[in-house]
C-alpha positions as a Markdown table, in Angstrom:
| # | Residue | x | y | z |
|---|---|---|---|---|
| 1 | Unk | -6.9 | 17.2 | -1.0 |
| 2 | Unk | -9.6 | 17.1 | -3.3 |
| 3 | Unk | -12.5 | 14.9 | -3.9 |
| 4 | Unk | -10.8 | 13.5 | -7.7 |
| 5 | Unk | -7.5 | 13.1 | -5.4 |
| 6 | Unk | -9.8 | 11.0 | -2.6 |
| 7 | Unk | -11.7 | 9.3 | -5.6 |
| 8 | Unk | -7.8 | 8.1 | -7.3 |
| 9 | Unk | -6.3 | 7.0 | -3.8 |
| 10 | Unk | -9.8 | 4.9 | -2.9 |
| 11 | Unk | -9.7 | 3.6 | -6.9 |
| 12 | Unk | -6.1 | 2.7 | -6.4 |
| 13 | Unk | -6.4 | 1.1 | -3.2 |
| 14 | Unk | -9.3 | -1.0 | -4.3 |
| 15 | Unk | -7.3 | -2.5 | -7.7 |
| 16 | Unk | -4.7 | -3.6 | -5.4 |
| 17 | Unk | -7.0 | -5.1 | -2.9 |
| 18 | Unk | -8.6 | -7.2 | -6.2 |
| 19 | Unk | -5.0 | -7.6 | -7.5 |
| 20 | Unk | -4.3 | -9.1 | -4.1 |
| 21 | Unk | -6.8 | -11.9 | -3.5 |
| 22 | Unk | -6.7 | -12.5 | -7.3 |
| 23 | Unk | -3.0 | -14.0 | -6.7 |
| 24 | Unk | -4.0 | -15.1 | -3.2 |
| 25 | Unk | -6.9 | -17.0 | -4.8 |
| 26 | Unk | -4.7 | -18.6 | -7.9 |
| 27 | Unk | -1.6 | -19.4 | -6.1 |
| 28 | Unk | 0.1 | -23.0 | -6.0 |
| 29 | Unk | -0.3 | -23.1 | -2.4 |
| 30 | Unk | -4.2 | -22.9 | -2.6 |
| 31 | Unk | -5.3 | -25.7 | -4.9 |
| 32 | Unk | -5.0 | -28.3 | -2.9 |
| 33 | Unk | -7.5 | -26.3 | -0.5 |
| 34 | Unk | -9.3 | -25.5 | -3.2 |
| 35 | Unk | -9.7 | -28.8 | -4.8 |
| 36 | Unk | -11.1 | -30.3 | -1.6 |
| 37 | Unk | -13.5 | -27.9 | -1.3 |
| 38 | Unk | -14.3 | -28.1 | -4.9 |
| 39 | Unk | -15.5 | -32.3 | -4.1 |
| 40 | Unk | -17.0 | -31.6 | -0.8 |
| 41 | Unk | -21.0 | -31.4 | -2.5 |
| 42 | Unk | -19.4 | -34.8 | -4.5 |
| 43 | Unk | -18.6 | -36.6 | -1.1 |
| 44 | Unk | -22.2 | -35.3 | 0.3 |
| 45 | Unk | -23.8 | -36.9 | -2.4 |
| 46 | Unk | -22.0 | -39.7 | -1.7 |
| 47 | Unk | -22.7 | -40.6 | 1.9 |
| 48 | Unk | -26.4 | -39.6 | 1.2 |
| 49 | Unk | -26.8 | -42.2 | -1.2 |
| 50 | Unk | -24.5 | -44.8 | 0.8 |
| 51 | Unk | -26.8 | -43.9 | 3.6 |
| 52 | Unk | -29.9 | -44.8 | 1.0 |
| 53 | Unk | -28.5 | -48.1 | 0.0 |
| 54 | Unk | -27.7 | -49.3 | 3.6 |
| 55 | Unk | -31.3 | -48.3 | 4.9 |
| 56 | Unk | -30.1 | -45.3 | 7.5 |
């Protein structure tokens, strides 16, 4: 095996790893996951300033 045989195999694993977590990462089953991580610096913000107007 040669290196431009090596250098295909590595290139072609490497797409399907991206391909992978591209569907992994855009899948129905992840956006509710997603979405709460997406407000979690909202609901910081939040307490901080509910913890501001209570004098914690």
């Amino acid at each position: 095996m040669d290196s431009g045989t090596l250098s295909g195999i590595i290139t072609a694993l490497s797409m399907a790893a991206f391909i992978g977590i591209v569907i992994w990462a855009y899948s129905k089953r992840r956006k509710k996951d997603f979405d709460q991580a997406a407000q979690l610096p909202l609901d910081a913000e939040r307490r901080d300033a509910e913890k501001g107007r209570n004098g914690q």
